[in-house]
Structure formats: structure tokens, C-alpha cells
N, CA and C atoms as an extended XYZ file, in Angstrom:
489
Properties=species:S:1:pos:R:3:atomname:S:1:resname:S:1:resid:I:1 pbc="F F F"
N         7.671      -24.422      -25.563 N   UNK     1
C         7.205      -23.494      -24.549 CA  UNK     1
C         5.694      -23.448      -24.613 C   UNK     1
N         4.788      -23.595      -23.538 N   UNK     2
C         3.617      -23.878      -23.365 CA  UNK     2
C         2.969      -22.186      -23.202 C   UNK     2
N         1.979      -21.887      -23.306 N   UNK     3
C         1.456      -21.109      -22.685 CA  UNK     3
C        -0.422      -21.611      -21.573 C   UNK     3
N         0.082      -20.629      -21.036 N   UNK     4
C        -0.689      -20.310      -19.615 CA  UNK     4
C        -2.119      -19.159      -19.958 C   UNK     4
N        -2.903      -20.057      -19.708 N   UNK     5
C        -4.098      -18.932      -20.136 CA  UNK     5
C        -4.694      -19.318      -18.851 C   UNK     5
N        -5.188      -17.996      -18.349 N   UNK     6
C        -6.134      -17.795      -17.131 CA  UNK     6
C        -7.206      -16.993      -17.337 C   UNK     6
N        -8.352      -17.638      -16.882 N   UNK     7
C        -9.490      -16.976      -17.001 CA  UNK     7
C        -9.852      -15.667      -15.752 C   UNK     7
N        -9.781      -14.550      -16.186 N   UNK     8
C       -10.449      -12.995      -14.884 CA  UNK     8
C       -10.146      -13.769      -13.814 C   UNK     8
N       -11.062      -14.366      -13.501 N   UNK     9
C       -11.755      -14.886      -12.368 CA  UNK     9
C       -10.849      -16.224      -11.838 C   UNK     9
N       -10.076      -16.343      -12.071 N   UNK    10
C        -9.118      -17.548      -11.627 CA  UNK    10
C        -7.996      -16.728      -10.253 C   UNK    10
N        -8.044      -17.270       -9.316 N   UNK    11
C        -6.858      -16.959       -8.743 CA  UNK    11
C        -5.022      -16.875       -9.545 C   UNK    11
N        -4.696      -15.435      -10.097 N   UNK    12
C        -3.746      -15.876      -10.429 CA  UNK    12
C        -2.049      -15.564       -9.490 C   UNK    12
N        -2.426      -15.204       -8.178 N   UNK    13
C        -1.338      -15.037       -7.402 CA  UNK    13
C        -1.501      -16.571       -6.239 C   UNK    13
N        -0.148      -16.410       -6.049 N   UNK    14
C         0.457      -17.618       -5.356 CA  UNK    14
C        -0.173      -17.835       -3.852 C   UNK    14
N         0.080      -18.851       -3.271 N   UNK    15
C        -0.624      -19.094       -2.043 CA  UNK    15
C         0.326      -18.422       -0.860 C   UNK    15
N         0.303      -17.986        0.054 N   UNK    16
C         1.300      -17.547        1.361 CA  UNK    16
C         2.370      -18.096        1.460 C   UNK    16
N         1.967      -19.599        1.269 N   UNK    17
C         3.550      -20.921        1.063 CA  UNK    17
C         4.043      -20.820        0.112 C   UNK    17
N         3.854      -20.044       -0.823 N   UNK    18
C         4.200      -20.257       -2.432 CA  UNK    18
C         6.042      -19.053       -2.123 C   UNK    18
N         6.669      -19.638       -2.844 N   UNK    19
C         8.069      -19.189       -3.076 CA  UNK    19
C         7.575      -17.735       -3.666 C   UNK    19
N         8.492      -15.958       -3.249 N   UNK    20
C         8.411      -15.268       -3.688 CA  UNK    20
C         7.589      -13.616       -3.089 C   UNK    20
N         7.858      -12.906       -3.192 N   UNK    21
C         7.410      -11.361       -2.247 CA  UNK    21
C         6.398      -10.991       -2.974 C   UNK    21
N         5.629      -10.671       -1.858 N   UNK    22
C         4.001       -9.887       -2.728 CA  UNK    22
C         4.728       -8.191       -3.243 C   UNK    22
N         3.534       -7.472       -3.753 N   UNK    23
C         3.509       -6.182       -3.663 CA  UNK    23
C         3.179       -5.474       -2.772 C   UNK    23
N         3.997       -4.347       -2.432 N   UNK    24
C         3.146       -3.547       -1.075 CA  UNK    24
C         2.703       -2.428       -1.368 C   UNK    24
N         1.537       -2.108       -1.403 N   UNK    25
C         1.252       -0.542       -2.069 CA  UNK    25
C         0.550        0.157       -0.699 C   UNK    25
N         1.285        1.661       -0.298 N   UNK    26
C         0.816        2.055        0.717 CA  UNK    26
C         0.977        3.374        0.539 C   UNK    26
N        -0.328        3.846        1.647 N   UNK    27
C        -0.469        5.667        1.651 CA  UNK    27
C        -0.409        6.109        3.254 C   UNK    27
N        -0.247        7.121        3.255 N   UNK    28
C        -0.295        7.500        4.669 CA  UNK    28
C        -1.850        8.713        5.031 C   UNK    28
N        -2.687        8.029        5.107 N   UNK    29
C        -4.004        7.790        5.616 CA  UNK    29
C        -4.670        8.973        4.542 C   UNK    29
N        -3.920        9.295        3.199 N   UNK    30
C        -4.761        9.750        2.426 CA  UNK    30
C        -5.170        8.739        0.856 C   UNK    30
N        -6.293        9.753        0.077 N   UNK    31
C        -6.373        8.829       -1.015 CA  UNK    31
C        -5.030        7.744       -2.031 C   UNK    31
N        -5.245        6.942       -2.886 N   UNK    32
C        -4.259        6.148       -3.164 CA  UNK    32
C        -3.990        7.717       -4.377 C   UNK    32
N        -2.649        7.893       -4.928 N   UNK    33
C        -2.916        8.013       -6.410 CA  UNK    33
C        -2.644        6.912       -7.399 C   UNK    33
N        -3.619        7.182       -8.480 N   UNK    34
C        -3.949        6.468       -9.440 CA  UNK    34
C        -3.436        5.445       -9.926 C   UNK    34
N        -2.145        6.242      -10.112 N   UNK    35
C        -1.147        5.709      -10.918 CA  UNK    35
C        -0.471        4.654      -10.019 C   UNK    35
N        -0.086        5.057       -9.478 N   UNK    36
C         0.488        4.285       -8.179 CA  UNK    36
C        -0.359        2.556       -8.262 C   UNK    36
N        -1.815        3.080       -7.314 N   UNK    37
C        -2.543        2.192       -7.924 CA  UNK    37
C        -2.279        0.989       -8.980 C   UNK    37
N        -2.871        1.867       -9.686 N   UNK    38
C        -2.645        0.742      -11.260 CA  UNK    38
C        -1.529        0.261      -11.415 C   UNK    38
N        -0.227        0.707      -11.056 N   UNK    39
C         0.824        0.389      -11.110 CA  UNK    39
C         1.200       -1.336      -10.469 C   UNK    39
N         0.750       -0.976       -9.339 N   UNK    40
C         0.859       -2.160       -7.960 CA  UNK    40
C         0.012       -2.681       -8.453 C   UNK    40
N        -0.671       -2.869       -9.199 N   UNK    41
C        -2.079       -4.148       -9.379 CA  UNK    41
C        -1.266       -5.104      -10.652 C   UNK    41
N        -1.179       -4.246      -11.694 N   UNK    42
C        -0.769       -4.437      -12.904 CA  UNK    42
C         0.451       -5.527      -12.672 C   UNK    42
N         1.166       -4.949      -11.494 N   UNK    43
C         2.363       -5.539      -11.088 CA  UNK    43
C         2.470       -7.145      -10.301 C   UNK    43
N         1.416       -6.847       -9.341 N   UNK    44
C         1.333       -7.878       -8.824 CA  UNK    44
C         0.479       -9.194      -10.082 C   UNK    44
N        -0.569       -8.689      -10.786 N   UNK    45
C        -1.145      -10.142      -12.124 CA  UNK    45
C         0.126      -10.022      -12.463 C   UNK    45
N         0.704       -9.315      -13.289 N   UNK    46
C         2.223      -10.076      -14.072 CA  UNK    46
C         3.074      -10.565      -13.204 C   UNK    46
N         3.675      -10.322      -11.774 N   UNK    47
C         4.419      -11.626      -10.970 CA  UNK    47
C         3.815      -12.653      -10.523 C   UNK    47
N         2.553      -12.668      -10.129 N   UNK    48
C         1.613      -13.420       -9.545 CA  UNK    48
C         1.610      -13.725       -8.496 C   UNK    48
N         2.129      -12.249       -7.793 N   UNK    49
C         2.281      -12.243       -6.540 CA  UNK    49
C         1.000      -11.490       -5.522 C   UNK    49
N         0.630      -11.580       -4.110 N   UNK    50
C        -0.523      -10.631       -3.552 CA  UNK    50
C        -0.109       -9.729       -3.725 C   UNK    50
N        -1.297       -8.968       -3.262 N   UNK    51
C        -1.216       -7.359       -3.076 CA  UNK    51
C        -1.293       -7.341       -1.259 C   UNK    51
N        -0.235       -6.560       -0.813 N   UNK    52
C        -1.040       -6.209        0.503 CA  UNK    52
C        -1.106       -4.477        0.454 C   UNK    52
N        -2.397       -4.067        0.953 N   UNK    53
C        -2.719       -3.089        0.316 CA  UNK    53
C        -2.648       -1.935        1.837 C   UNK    53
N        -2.027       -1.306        2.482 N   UNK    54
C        -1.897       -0.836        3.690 CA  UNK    54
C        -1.851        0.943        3.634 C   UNK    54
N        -2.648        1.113        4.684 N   UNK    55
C        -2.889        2.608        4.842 CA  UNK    55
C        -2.547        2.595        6.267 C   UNK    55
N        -1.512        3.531        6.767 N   UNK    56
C        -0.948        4.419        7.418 CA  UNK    56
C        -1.247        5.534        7.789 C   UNK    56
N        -1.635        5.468        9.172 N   UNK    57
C        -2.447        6.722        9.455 CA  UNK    57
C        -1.716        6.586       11.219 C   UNK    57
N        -1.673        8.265       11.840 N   UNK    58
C        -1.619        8.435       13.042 CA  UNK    58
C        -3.018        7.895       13.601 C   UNK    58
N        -2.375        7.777       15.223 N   UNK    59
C        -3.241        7.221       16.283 CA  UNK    59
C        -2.817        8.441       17.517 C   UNK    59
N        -3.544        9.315       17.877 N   UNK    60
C        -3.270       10.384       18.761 CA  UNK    60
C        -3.108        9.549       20.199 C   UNK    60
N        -2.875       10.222       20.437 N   UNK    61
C        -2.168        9.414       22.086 CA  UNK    61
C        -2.902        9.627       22.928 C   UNK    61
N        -4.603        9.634       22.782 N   UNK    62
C        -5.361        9.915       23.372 CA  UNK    62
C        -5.966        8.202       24.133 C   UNK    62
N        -5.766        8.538       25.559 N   UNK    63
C        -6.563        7.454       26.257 CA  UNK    63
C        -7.879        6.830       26.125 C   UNK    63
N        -8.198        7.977       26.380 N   UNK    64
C       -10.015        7.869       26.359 CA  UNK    64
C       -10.548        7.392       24.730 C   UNK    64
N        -9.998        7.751       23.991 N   UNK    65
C       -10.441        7.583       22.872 CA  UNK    65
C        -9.737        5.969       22.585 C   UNK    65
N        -8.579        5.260       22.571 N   UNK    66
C        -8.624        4.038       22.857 CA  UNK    66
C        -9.675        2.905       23.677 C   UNK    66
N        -9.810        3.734       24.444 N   UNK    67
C       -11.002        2.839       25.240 CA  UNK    67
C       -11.984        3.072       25.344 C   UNK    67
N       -12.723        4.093       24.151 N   UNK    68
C       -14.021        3.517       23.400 CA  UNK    68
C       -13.962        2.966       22.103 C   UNK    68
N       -13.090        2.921       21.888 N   UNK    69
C       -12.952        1.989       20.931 CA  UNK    69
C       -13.164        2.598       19.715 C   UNK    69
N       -12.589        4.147       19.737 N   UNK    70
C       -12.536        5.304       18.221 CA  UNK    70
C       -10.921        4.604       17.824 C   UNK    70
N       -10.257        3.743       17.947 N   UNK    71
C        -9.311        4.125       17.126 CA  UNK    71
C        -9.233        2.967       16.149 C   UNK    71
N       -10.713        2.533       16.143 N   UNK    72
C       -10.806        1.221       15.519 CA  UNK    72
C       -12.187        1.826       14.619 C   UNK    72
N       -11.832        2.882       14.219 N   UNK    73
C       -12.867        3.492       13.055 CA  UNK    73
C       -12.456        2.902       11.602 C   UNK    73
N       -13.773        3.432       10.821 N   UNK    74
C       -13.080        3.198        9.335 CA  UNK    74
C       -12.256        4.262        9.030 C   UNK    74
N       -11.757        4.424        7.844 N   UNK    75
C       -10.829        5.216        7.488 CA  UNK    75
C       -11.294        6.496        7.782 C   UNK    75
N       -10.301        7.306        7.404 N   UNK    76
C       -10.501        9.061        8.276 CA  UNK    76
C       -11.789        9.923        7.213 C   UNK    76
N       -11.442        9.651        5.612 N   UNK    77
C       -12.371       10.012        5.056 CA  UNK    77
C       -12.832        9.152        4.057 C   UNK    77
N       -14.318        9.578        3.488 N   UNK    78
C       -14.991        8.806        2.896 CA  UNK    78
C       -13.728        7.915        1.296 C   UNK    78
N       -13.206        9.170        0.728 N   UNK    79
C       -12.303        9.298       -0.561 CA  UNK    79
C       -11.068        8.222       -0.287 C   UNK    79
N       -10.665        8.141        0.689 N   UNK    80
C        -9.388        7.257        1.420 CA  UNK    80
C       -10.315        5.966        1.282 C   UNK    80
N       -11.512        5.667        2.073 N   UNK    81
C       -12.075        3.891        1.518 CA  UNK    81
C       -12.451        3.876        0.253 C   UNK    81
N       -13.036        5.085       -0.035 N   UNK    82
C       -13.163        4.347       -1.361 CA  UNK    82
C       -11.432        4.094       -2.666 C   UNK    82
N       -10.831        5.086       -2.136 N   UNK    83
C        -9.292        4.438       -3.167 CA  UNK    83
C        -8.832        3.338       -2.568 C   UNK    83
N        -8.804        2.934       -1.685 N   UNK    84
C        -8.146        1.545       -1.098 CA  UNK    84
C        -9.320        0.345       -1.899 C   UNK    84
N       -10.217        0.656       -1.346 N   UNK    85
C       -11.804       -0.239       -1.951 CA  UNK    85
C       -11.771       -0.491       -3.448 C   UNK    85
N       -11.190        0.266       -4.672 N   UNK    86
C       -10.879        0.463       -5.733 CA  UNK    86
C        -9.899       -0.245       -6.008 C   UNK    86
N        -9.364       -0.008       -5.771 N   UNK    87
C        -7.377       -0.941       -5.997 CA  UNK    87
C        -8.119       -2.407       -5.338 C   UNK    87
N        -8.617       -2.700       -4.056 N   UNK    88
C        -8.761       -3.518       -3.988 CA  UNK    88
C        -9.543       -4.727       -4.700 C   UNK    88
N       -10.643       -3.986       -5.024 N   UNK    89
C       -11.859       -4.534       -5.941 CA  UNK    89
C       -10.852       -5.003       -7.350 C   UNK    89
N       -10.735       -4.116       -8.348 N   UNK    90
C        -9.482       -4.130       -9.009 CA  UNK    90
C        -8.496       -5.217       -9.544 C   UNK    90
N        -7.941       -5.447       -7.904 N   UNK    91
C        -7.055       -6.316       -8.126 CA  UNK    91
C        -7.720       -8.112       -8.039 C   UNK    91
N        -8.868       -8.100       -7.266 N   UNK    92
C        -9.792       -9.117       -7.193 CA  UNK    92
C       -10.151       -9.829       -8.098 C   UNK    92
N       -10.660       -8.621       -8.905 N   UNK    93
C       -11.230       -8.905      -10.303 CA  UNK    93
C       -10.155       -9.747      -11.570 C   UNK    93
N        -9.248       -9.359      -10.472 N   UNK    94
C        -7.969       -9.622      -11.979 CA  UNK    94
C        -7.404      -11.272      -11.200 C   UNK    94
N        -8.110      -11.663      -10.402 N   UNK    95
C        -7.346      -12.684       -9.709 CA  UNK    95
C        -6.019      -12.712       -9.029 C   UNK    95
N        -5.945      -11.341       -8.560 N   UNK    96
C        -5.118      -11.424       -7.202 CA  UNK    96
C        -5.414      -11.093       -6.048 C   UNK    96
N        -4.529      -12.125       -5.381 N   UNK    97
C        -5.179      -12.421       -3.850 CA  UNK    97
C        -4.829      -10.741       -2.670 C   UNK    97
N        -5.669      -10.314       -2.253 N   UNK    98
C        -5.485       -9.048       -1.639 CA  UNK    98
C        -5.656       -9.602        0.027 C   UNK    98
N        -4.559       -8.625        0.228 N   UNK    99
C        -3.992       -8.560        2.013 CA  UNK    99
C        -4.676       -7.231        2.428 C   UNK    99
N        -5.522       -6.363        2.892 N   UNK   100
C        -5.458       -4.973        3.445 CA  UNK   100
C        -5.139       -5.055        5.098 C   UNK   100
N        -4.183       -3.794        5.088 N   UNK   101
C        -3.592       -3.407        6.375 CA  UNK   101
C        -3.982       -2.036        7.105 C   UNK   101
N        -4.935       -1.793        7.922 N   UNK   102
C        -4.425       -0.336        8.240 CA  UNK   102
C        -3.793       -0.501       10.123 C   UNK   102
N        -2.720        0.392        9.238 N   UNK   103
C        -1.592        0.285       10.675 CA  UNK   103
C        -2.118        1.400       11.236 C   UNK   103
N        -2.419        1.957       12.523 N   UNK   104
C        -2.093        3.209       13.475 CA  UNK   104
C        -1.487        3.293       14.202 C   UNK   104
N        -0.475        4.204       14.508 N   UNK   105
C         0.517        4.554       14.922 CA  UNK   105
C         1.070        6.042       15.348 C   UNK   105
N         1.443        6.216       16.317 N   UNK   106
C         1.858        7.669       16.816 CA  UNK   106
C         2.969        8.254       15.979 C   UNK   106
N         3.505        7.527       15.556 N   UNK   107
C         4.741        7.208       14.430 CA  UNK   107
C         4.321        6.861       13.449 C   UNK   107
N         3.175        7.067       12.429 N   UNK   108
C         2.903        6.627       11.079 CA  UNK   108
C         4.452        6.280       10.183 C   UNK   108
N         5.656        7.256       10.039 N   UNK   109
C         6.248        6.702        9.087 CA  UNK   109
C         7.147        6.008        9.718 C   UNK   109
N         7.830        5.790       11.245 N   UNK   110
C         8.781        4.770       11.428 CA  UNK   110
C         7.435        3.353       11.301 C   UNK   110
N         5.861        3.339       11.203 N   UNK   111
C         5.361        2.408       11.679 CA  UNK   111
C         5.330        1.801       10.088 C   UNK   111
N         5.243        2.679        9.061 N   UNK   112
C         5.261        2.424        7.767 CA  UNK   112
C         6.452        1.571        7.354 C   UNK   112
N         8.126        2.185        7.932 N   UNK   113
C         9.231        1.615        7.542 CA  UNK   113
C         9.274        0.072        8.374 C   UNK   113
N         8.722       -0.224        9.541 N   UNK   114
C         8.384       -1.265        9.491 CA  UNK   114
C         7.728       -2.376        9.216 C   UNK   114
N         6.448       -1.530        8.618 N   UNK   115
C         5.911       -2.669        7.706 CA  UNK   115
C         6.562       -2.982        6.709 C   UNK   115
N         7.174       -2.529        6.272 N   UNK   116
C         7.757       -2.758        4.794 CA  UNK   116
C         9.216       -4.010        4.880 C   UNK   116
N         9.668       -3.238        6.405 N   UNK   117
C        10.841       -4.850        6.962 CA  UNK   117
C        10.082       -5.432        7.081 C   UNK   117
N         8.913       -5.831        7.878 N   UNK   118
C         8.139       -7.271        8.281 CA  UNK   118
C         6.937       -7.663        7.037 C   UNK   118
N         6.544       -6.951        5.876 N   UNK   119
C         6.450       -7.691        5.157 CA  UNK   119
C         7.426       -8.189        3.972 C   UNK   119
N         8.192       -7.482        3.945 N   UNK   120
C         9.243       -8.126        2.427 CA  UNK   120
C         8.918       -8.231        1.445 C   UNK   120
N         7.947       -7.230        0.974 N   UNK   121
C         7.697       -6.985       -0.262 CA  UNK   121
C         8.797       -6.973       -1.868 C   UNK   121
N         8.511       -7.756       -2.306 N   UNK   122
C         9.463       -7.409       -3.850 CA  UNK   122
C         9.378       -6.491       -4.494 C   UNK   122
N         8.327       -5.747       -4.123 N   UNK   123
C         8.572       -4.156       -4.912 CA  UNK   123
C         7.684       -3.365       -3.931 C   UNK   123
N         7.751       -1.916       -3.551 N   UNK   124
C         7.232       -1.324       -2.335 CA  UNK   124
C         6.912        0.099       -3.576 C   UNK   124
N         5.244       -0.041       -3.571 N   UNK   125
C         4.954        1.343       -3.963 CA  UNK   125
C         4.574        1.869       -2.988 C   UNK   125
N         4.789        3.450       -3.275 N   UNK   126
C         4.751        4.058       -2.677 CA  UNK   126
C         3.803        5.474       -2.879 C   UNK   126
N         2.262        5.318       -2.266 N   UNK   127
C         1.209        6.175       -3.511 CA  UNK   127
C         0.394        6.893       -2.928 C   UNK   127
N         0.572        7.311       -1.424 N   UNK   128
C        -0.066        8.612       -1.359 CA  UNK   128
C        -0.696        9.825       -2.404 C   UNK   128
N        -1.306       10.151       -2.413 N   UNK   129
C        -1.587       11.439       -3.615 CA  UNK   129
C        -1.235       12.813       -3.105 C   UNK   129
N        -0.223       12.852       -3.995 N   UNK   130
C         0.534       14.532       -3.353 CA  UNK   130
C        -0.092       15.353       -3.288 C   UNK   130
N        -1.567       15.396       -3.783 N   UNK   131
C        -2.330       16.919       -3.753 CA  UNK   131
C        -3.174       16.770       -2.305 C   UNK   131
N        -3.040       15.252       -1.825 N   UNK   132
C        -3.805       15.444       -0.654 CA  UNK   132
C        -3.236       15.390        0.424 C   UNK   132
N        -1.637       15.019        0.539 N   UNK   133
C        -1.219       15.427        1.520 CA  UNK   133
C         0.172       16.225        1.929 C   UNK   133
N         0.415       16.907        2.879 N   UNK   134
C         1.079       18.274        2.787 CA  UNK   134
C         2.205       17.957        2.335 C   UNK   134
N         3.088       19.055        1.031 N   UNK   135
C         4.353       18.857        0.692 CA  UNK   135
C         5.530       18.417        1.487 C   UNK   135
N         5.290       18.990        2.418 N   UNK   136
C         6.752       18.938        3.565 CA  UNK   136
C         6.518       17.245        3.663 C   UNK   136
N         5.398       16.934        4.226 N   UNK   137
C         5.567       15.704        4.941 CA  UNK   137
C         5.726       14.731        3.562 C   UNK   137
N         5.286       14.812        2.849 N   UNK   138
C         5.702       14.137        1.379 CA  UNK   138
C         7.046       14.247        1.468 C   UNK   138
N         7.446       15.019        1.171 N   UNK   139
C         8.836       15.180        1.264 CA  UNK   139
C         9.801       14.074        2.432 C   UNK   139
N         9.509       14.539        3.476 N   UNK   140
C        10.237       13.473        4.688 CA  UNK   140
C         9.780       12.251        4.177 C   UNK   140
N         8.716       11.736        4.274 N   UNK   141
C         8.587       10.111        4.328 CA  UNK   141
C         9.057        9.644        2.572 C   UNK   141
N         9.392       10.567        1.660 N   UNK   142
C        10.021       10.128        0.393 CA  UNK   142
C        11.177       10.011        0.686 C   UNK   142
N        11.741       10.977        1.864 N   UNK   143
C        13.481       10.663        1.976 CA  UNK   143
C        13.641        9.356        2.984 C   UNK   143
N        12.880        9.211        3.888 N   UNK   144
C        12.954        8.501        4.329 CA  UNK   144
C        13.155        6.833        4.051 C   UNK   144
N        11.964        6.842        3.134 N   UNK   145
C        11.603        5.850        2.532 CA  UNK   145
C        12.816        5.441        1.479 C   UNK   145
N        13.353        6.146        0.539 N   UNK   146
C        14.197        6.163        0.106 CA  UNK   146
C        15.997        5.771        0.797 C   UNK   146
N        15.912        6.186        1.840 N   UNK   147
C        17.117        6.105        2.920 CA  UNK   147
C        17.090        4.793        3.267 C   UNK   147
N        15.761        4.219        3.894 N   UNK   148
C        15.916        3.125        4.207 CA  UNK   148
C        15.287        1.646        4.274 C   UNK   148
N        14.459        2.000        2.983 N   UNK   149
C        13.931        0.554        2.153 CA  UNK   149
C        14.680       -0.461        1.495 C   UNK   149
N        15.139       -1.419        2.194 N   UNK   150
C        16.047       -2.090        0.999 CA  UNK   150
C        15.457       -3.234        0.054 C   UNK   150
N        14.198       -2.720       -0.040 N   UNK   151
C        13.817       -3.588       -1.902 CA  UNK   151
C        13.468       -2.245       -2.843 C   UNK   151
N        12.832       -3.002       -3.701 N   UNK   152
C        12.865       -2.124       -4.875 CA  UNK   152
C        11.804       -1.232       -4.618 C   UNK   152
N        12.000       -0.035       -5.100 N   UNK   153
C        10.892        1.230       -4.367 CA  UNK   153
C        10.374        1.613       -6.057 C   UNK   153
N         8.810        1.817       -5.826 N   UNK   154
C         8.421        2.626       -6.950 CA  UNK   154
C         7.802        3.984       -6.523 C   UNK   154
N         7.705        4.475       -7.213 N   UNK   155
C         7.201        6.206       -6.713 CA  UNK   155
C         6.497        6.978       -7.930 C   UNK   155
N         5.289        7.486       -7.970 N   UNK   156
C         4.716        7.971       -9.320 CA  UNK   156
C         5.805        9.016      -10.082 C   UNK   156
N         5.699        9.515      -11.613 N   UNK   157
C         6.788       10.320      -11.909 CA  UNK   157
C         7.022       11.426      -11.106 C   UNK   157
N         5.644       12.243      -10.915 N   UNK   158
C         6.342       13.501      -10.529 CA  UNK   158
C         6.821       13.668       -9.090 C   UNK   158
N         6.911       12.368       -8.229 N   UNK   159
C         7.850       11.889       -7.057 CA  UNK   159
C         8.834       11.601       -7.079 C   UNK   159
N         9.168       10.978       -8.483 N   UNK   160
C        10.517       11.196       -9.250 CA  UNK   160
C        11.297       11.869       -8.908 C   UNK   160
N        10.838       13.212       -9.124 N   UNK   161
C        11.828       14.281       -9.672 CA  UNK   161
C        12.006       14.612       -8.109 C   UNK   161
N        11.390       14.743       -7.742 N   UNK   162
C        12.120       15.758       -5.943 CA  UNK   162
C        13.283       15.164       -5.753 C   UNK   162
N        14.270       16.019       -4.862 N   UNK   163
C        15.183       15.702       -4.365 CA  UNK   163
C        15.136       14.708       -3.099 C   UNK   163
């Protein structure tokens, strides 16, 4: 049995053609948490799979604001680019290849449950930071998500525990 040594700085995730599901780590247009984070990075160098790194955020159904071209802003707050920017940097550093997504949608979580069918992720974290966004809706898109993801779902501990 041989071993495999890679240097930081080496690409160590697979090419698009390469056999096998990236990681999907996603929030719904607030900061990442941490853990979560680190989790999905850590995860993707040991399979050697990408990261696609996607934030989920509403798109108000406002006309006018489509056609100046506000719904093609950066993220909503400063704390949201910089946790995506973090994980991303992060995972760079470690030689994996990073995808970022931000979806908008009038439907953030049916637009979320479809990213997750159309990318096919091998493991789907799931890392909003509960202190930044409201319990209830934590709540729905955990049941949701839970109801109807069919790969493997991760969720920080104390997302765990809810019903």
C-alpha cells in the first residue's frame, strides 16, 4: 500500500469528469456557522471531492428592481460575504476546487431543495447560523430539508436535537 502525499497547494479534489459527488454546503442568505463550515471543507480534502458553496436568499417580486439590475447585488450583508469568502478561501488553501452559488428566489427553500436535486451532492450540509436567522424559519427548512433530501444530510449538533 503506497501512500499519497500532497502538498497545501496542490489541487486535491477531482476534476467535474472525475467519478463521484462534491459537497454542498448552504445557508439561506445568512452567515455560514462555523462548524458547519469546517465541517464541509474538512469533508470535501478527505473525499477529494469540490465544494459548491451556495447561499440562498429571497428575490422580492419587485419589477423595477429587476430591471436595474438590484437583484444582482452582493450579498445582503457585509458578515454573509465575508463567511462564504472564509470557507471559501479555506477550502482553496487546502486544495479544493470551490463552486460558489448564490441562488435568488421568491421561494428560497423550494429553490434550495432544488439545488440540492440538480447538484447531487454526496453529503448536503446544512449551515445557516441559528442565531442569525429566525427560529421558526429554521425550523421549516430543517423539516423540510430533512423530508426531502435524499443524500446524506449533515446539520451542526444543536440542529440535531430539534424535532
Amino acid at each position: 500500500m503506497g501512500v499519497d502525499i500532497r502538498d497545501r497547494g496542490s489541487d486535491v479534489s477531482m476534476g467535474r469528469d472525475a467519478a463521484g459527488r462534491p459537497v454542498l454546503l448552504a445557508t439561506l442568505g445568512v452567515p455560514l456557522n462555523e462548524e458547519a463550515a469546517v465541517f464541509a471543507v474538512d469533508t470535501a480534502v478527505e473525499s477529494g471531492q469540490r465544494l459548491v458553496l451556495a447561499n440562498v436568499t429571497a428575490l422580492e417580486p419587485l419589477r423595477m428592481s429587476i430591471a436595474l439590475g438590484y437583484d444582482a447585488l452582493p450579498e445582503l450583508t457585509p458578515e454573509v460575504s465575508a463567511s462564504l469568502r472564509r470557507s471559501a478561501e479555506l477550502a482553496r488553501s487546502l486544495g479544493v476546487r470551490v463552486e460558489r452559488l448564490r441562488v435568488r428566489s421568491p421561494r428560497p427553500l423550494r429553490a434550495l431543495l432544488e439545488l440540492v436535486a440538480d447538484v447531487r451532492p454526496g453529503l448536503f450540509v446544512f449551515g445557516p447560523d441559528r442565531k442569525a436567522l429566525h427560529e421558526r424559519r429554521y425550523r421549516k427548512a430543517l423539516r423540510a430539508v430533512r423530508d426531502q433530501v435524499t443524500c446524506l444530510v449533515w446539520v451542526p449538533n444543536d440542529a440535531a436535537r430539534q424535532p
